[in-house]
C-alpha positions in Angstrom: -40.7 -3.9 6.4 -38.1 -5.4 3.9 -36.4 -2.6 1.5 -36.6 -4.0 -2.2 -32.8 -4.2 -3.6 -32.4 -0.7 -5.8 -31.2 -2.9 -9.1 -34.8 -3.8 -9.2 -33.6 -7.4 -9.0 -36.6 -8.4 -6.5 -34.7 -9.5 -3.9 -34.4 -7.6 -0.6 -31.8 -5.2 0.0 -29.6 -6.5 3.1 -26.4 -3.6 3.1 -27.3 0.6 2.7 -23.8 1.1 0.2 -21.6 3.9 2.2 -20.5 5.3 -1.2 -23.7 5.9 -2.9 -26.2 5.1 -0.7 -28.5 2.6 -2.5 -30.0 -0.4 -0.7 -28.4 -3.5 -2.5 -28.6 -7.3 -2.1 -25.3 -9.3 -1.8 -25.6 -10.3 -5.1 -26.3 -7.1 -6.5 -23.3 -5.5 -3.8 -20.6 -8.0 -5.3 -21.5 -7.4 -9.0 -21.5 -3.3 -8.5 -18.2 -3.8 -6.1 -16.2 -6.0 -8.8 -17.6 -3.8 -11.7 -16.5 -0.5 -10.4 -12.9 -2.4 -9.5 -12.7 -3.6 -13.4 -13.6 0.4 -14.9 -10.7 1.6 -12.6 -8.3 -1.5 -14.1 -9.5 -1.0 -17.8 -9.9 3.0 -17.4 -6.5 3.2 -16.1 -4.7 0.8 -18.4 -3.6 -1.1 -15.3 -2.1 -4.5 -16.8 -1.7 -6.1 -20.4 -2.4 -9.6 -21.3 0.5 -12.0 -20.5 1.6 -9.4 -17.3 2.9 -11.5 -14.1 1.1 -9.6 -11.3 2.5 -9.7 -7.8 0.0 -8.8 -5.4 1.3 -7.0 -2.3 -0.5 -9.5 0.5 -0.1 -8.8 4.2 -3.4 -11.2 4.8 -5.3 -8.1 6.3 -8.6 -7.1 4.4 -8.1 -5.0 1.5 -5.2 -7.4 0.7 -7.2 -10.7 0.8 -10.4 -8.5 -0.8 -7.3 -7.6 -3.5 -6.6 -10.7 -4.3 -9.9 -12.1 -4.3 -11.5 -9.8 -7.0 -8.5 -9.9 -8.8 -8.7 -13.9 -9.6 -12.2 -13.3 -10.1 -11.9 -10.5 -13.1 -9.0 -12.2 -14.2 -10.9 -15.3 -15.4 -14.4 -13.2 -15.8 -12.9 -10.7 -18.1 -9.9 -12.7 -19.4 -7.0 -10.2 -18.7 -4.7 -13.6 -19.2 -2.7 -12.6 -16.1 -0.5 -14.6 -13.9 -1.6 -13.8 -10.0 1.4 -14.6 -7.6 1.5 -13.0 -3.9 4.4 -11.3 -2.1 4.4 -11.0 1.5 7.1 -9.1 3.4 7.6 -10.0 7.2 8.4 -6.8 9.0 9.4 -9.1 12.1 6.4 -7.7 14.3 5.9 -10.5 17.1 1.9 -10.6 17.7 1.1 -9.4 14.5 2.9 -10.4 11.3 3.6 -13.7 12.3 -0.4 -14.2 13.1 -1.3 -12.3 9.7 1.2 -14.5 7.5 -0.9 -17.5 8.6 -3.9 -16.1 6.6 -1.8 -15.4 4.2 -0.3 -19.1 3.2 -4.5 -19.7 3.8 -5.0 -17.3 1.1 -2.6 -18.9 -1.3 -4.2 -22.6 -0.7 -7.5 -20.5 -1.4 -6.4 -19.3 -4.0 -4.5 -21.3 -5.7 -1.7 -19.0 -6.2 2.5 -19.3 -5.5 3.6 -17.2 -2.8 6.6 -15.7 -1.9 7.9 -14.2 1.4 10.9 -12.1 2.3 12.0 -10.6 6.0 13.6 -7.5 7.1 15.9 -10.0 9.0 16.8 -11.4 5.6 17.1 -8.1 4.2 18.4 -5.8 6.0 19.6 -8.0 9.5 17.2 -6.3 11.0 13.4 -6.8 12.7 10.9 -4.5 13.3 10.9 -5.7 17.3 14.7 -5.2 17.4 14.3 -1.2 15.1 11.6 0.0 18.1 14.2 -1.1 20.7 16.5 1.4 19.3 14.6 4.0 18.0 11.6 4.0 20.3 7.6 4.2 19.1 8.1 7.8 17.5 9.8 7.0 14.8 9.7 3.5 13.8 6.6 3.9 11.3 9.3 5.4 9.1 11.6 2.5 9.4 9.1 0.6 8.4 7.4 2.0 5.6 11.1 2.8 3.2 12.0 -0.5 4.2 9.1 -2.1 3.0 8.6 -0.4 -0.4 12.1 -1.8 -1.0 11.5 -5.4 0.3 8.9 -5.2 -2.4 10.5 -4.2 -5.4 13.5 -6.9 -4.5 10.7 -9.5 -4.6 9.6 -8.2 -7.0 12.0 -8.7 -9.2 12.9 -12.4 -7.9 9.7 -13.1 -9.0 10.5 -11.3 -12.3 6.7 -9.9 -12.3 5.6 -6.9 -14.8 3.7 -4.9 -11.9 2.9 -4.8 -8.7 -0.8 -4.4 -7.3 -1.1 -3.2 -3.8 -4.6 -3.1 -1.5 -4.4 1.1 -1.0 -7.9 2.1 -1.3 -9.5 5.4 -1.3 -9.3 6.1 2.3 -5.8 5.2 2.0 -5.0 7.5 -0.6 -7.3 10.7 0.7 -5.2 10.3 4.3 -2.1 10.3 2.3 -3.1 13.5 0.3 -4.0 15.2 3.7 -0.7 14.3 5.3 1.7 15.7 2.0 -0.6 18.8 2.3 0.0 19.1 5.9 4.0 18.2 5.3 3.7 20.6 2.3 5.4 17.8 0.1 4.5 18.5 -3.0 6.7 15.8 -4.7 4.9 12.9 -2.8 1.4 15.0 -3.0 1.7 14.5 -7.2 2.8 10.8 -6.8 0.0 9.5 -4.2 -2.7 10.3 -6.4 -1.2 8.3 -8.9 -2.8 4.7 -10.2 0.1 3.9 -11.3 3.6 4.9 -9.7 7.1 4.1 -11.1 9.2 6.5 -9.3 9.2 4.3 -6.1 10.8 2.0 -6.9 12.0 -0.4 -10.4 9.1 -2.2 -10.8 5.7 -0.2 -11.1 3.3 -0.2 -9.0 -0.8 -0.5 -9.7 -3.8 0.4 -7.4 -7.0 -1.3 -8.7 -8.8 -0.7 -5.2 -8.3 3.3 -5.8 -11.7 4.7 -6.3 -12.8 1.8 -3.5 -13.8 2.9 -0.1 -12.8 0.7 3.1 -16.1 0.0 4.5 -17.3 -1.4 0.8 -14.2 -3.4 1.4 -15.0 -5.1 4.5 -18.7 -5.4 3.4 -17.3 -7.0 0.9 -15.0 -9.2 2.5 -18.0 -10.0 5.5 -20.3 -11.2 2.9 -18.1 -13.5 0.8 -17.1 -14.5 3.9 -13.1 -14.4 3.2 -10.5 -15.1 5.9 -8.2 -11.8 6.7 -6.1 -10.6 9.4 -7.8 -7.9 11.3 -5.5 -6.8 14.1 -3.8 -3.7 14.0 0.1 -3.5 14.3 1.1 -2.9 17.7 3.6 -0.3 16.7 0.4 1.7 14.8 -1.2 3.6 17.1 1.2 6.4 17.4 1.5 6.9 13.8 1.4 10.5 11.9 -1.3 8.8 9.6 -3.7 8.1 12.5 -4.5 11.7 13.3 -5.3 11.9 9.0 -7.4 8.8 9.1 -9.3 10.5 12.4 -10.0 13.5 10.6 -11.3 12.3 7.1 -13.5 9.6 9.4 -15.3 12.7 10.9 -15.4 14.5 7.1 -17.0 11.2 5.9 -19.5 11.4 8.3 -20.6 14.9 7.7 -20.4 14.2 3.7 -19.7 10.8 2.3 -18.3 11.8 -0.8 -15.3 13.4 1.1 -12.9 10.7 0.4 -13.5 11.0 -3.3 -13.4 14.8 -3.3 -10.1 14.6 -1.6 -8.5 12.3 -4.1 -9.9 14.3 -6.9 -8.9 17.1 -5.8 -5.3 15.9 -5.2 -5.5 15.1 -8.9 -6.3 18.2 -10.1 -3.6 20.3 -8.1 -0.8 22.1 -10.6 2.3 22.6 -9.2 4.3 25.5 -9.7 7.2 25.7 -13.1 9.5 26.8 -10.7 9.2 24.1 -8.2 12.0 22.2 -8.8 11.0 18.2 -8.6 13.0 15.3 -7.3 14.5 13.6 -9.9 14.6 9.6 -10.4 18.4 8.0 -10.1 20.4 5.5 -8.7 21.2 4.9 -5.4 25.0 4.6 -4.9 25.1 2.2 -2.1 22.4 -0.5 -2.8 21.8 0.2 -6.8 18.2 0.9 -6.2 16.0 3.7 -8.0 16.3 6.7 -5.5 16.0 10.7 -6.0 19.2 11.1 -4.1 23.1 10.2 -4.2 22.5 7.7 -1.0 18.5 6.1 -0.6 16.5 6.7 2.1 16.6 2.6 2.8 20.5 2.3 3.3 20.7 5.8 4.8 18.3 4.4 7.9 19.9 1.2 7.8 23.5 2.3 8.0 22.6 4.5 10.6 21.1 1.6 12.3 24.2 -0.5 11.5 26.7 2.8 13.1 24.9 2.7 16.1 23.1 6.0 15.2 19.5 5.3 14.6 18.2 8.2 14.2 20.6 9.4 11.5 18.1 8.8 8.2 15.0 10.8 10.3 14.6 13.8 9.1 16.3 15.8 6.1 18.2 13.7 3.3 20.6 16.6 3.0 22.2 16.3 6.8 22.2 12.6 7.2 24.5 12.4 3.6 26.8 14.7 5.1 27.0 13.0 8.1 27.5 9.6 6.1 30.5 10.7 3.9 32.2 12.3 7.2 32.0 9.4 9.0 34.9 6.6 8.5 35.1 3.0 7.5 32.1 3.5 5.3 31.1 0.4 3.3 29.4 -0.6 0.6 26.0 -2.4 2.0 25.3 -5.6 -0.1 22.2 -6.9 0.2 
């Protein structure tokens, strides 16, 4: 027997919502989706009128979903922002050459300029030719400093105000479970954030924050939108996978696990006597970093030395290491 949609609209419900549980219709589903992605954008003070928005697009789904809701409250609600997207190729053969397909789809969808930069234009470097020197263990590290900084240099090419990025709730909750687990209380106090600055020079929003993945590819299945869904090949041995298996079986037992998490990672006091990382200047690239050398041009000129392995592990060693060793340069980028 058909279930009646809960909004009392009188059509039939066709999706059970894993966040709350109602019964909803697709029409009913997309108006509470996009509503509940507008409160977290107005409650959080997320963008002002006139603001040139990169969105961080890789073409998978909570990207596409990103920028897809994003057009749609922009000309709803009239936030007067200019959507561009920025796509970084990590040089991932089999993955990020597929995904950047949907992407330039994406941008003929959506009407909207794109820009793309590589690692091999940043940094000389692929992804495919990192994991041939450093292996599977450690490459997810390469990968993600790199990336944040391929970002904020598009960034400011593009000479945007902010930039949004597609990490949703289950995103964030692993990321508070892995800081607990790595007892870094630095990046525990910053994941929670909406809004982050201390990454990098240009600031950083998460509209899709409160929003939990399986709304999101609901969501994406029944506007029928055009995303990327393979995982990267280089994924499975990740840290993070061992978080995302472990909240999966907590959402199962309790739904609202992914919420508590977050909320709970927003509501954690860290000691006066902690002493915090404080924002500077890196002294090799000019970027924002809390040390004298950034992680980014610590990995890379380790990679550059012949010593991959140099910038894994603590900052403190692989300086030391760096001002010892001779014929050190200045990387220009």
């Amino acid at each position: 027997m058909p279930v009646l949609c809960a909004s009392k609209c009188g059509r039939n419900a066709v999706l059970k919502r894993p966040k709350t549980g109602d019964a909803l219709c697709k029409e009913c589903f997309f108006w509470a989706f996009e509503l509940e992605v507008h409160s977290t954008i107005i409650n959080g003070k997320l963008f002002n009128k006139g603001d040139v928005v990169a969105i961080a697009a890789s073409g998978g789904k909570d990207s596409t979903v990103l920028a897809q809701v994003l057009k749609t409250l922009n000309e709803r609600y009239d936030y007067g922002l200019k959507l561009v997207l920025l796509s970084i190729d990590e040089g991932i053969t089999g993955y990020r050459d597929d995904s950047l397909k949907t992407v330039h789809e994406n941008k003929e969808e959506y009407e909207m300029p794109l820009k793309i930069l590589s690692y091999e234009q940043l940094y000389g470097w692929s992804m495919d030719k990192i994991v041939a020197e450093v292996g599977r263990k450690n490459n997810c590290t390469f990968c993600g400093v790199f990336r944040r900084q391929a970002l904020d240099r598009g960034a400011i090419l593009l000479s945007v105000n902010c930039i949004a990025t597609g990490h949703n709730a289950d995103d964030i909750a692993e990321t508070v479970l892995m800081n607990i687990l790595r007892g870094d209380v630095a990046r525990l106090q910053r994941c929670v954030n909406i809004i982050t600055v201390t990454e990098g020079a240009i600031p950083r929003c998460k509209p899709l924050k409160y929003t939990y993945e399986k709304e999101i590819v609901m969501y994406a299945y029944f506007k029928k939108l055009n995303y990327f869904s393979t995982e990267c090949v280089y994924a499975p041995n990740a840290y993070r996978g061992h978080a995302r298996t472990f909240l999966k079986d907590l959402e199962r037992l309790k739904p609202s696990s992914i919420i508590d998490i977050i909320h709970s990672g927003e509501t954690m006091c860290i000691k006066e006597n902690v002493k915090m990382p404080e924002k500077g200047i890196c002294t090799k690239c000019g970027f924002v970093s809390s040390q004298r050398i950034c992680k980014a041009c610590m990995l890379l000129e380790g990679l550059n030395r012949g010593l991959p392995k140099l910038g894994i592990g603590k900052t403190s060693k692989a300086t030391k290491v760096l001002v010892t060793l001779p014929n050190s340069k200045r990387i220009d980028f």
